[in-house]
C-alpha positions in Angstrom: -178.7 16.9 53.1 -176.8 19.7 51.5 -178.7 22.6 50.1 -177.8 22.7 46.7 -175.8 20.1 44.3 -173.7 21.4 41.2 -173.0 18.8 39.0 -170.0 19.3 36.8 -169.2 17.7 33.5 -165.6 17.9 33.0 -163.7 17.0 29.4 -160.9 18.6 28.1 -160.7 22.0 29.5 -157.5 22.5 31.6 -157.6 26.5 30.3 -161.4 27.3 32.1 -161.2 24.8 34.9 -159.6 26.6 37.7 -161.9 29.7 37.1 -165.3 27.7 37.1 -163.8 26.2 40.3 -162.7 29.0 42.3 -166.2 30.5 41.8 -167.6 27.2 43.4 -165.4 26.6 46.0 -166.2 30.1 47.3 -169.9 30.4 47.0 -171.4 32.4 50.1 -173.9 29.1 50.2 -172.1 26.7 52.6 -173.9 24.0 51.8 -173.1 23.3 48.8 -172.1 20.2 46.9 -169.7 19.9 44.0 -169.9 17.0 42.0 -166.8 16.6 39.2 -167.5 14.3 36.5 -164.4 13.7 34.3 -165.7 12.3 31.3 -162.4 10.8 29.9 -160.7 14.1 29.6 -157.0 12.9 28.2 -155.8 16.7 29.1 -154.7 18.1 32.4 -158.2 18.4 34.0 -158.1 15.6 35.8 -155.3 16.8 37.6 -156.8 19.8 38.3 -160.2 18.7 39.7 -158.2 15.9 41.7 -156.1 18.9 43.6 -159.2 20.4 44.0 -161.2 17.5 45.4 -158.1 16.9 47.6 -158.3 20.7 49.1 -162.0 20.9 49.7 -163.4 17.3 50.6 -166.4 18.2 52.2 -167.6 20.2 49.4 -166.2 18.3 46.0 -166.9 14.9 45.2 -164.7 13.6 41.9 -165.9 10.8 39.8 -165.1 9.4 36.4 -166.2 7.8 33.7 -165.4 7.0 30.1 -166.3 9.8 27.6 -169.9 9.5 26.5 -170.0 13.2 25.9 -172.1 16.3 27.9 -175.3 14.6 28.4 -173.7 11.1 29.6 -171.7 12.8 32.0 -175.0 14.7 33.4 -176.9 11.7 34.2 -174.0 10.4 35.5 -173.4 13.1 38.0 -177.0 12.9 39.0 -177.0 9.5 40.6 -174.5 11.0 43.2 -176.4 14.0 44.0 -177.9 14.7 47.5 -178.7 18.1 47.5 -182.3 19.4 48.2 -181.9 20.8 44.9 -179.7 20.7 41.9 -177.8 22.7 39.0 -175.8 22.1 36.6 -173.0 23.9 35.2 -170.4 23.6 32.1 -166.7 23.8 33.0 -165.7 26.3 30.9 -168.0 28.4 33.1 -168.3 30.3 35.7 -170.5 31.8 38.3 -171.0 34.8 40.4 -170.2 34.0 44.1 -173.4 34.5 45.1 -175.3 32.7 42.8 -176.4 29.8 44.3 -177.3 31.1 48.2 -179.3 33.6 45.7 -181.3 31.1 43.7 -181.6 28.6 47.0 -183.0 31.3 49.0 -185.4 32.3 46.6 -186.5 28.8 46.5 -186.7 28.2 50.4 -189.1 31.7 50.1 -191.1 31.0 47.1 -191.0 27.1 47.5 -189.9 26.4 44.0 -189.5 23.8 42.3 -187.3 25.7 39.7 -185.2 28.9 40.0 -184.1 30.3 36.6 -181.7 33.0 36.6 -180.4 35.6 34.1 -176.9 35.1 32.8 -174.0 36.7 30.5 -172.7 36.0 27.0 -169.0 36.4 27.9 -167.1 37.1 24.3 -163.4 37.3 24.4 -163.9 41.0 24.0 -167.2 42.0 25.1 -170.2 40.8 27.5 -173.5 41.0 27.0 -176.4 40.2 29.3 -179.4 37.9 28.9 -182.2 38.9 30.3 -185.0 36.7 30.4 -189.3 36.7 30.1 -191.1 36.0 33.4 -193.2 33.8 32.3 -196.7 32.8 34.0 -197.4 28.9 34.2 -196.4 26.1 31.9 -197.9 26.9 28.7 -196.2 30.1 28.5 -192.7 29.0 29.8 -192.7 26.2 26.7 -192.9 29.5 25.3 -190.6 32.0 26.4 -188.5 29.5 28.2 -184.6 29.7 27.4 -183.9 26.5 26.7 -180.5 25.7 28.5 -179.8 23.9 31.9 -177.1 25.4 33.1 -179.0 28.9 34.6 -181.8 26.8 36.4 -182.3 25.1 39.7 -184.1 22.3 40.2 -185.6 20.1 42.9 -184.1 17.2 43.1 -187.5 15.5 44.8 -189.2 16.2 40.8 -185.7 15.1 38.8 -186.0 11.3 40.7 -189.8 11.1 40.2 -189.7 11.9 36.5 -186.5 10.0 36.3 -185.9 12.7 33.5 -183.0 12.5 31.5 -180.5 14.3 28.9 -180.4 12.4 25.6 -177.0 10.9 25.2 -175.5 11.1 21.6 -177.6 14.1 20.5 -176.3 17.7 20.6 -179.5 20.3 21.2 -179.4 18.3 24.4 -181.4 20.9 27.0 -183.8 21.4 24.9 -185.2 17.7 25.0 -184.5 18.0 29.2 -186.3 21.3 29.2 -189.5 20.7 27.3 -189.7 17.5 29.5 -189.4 18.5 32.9 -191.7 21.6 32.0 -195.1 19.8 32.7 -193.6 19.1 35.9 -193.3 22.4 37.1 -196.0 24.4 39.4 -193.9 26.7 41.5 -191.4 28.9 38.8 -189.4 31.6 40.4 -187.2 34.4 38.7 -183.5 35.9 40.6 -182.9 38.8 38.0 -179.8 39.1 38.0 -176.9 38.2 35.9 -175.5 35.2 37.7 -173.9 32.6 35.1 -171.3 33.5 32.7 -171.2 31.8 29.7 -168.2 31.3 28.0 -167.9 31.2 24.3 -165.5 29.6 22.6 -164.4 29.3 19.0 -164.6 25.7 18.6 -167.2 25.2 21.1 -170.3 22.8 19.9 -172.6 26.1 19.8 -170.1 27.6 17.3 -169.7 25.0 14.7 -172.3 24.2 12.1 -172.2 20.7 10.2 -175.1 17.9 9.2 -175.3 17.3 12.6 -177.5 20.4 13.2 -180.4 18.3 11.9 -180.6 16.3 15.8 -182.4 19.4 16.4 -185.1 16.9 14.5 -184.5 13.8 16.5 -184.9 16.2 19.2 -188.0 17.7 18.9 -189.1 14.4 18.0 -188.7 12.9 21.3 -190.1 15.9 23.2 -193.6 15.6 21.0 -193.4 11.7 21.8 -193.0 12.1 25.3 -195.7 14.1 25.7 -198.1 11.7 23.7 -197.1 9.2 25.7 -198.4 10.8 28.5 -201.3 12.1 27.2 -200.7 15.9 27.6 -200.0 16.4 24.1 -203.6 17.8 23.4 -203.0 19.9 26.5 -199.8 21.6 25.4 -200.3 21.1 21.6 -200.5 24.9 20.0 -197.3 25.4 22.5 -195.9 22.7 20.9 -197.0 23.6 17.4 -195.3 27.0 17.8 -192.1 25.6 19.4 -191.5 23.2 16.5 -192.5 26.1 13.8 -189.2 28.7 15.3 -186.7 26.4 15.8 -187.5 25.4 12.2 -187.6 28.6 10.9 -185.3 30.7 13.6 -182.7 29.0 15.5 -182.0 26.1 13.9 -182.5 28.0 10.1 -179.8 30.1 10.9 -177.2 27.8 12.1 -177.9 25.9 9.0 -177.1 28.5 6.8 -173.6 29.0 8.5 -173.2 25.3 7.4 -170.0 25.4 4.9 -170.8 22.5 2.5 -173.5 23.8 0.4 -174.7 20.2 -0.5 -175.3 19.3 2.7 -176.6 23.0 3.2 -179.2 22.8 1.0 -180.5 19.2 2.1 -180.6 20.5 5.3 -182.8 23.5 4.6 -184.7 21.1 2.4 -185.3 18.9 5.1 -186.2 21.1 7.8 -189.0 22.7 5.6 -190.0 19.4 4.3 -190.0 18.4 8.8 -192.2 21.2 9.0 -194.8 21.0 7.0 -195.2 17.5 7.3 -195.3 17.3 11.1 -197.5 20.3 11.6 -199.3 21.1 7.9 -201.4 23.9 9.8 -198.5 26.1 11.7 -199.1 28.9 9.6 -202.2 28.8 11.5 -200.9 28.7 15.0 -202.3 31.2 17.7 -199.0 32.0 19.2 -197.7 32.9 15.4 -200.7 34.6 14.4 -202.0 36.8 17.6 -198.3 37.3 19.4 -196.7 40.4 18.6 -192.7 40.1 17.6 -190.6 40.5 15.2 -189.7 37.1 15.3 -193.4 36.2 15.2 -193.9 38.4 12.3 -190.7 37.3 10.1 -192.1 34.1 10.5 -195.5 34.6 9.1 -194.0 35.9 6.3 -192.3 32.4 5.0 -193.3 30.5 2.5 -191.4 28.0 -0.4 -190.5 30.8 -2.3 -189.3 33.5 1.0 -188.3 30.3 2.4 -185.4 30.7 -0.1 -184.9 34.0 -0.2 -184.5 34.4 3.5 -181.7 31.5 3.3 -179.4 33.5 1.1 -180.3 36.8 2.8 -179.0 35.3 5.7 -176.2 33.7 4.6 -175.1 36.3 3.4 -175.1 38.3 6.4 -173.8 36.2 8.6 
């Protein structure tokens, strides 16, 4: 069984392949398994990951599929992994060459069932590191948790049980992963140190704003429905409460202000009020909001229908 499996979503990015690669290939773990998933990719990166599945056979495996998009080719990748625990990675990304003997040995010493490490916002210009809350326990990592796959390790063991998925057809796809595996967690351990860097690019999903920002809905939807379903929602519910309240009001406000079309602009920052304060009438009410010190917290319990507005131009404007 190999220590670790990186599973590899591959479309369209002949420019960044090679680099997130080479940084694989030549991770100081040994046992390490590489799983390509070319999901349809009508560019050279087939080629590419082929030359390199050819080179290093006992470490890459190389699969395809037709395109289905990010989350598709996840699950896809999973079936195929054997690893005692697995990551993920984009592959316009890359990685430190220590990363993942780093996070595994942390696991091995800790005996994790997730390793989350810090990461870098890699500009064409600049960098800029992330560094992340330690968190204590589930209800404060549905918190404080940052909500992307790609810096965590996970044990494979929990990822079969659960039989835990990403949505396919939905962007805001870790977040519904995330908020699902979290009540699956006991053992959470912290490597802090910058290991993941994370590419952005113009015309990357994260950096273009249209109506589809509103999945963010469909989204959060399923997360509150899965926990219903299994009857921790009472459990987790002012976590829940708070989690729905800032993406409404933080990160999913201000990529809808960025939104071009100020028809669909203003129906989206109709709606997500309207989502709001239909789904949870009380938030303003939340213990999180009301007793957690930020300025994020306290921007927040400053909106209401008429700031509500005010705060959409304002930031509009300065963005």
């Amino acid at each position: 069984m190999p220590s670790v499996s990186v599973i590899v979503p591959i479309y369209q990015v002949e420019d960044y392949l090679k680099r997130c690669l080479e940084t694989l290939v030549n991770q100081t773990l040994e046992d390490i398994e590489i799983i390509l998933v070319n999901d349809g990719s009508t560019d050279r990166s087939a080629e590419i990951a082929k030359e390199y599945q050819e080179k290093y056979r006992t470490k890459i495996r190389y699969v395809e599929k037709e395109n289905g998009g990010l989350s598709d080719a996840r699950n896809f990748g999973m079936q195929y992994a054997k690893g005692e625990y697995v990551a993920f990675l984009d592959s316009d990304d890359y990685v430190e060459l220590s990363t993942y003997q780093d996070m595994y040995m942390l696991a091995k010493k800790e005996k994790s069932d997730l390793v989350e490490c810090d990461f870098i916002w890699e500009y064409p210009h600049k960098q800029k590191e992330d560094i992340g809350q330690i968190y204590q326990g589930k209800h404060e990592m549905l918190e404080k948790v940052r909500v992307v796959a790609w810096n965590k390790l996970i044990k494979r063991e929990i990822l079969e049980k659960t039989k835990i998925k990403f949505p396919k057809g939905y962007h805001y796809e870790d977040v519904e992963f995330t908020y699902q595996l979290i009540p699956h967690l006991e053992i959470i351990s912290f490597l802090k140190k910058p290991c993941i860097h994370y590419i952005q690019r113009e015309n990357s999903i994260s950096n273009s704003q249209n109506e589809r920002t509103k999945e963010i809905f469909d989204v959060l939807e399923h997360v509150l429905k899965y926990y219903q379903e299994n009857q921790i929602f009472e459990t987790y519910q002012e976590e829940l409460e708070y989690l729905y309240t800032r993406y409404a009001l933080c990160s999913s406000f201000l990529r809808i202000v960025k939104v071009k079309d100020k028809t669909i602009r203003k129906q989206l920052l109709d709606l997500t009020f309207e989502k709001l304060n239909t789904k949870f009438p009380n938030w303003k009410k939340n213990k999180i909001l009301l007793h957690r010190k930020s300025s994020k917290n306290f921007y927040m319990r400053t909106v209401n229908s008429f700031t509500y507005k005010i705060y959409a131009f304002f930031f509009r404007m300065i963005g």
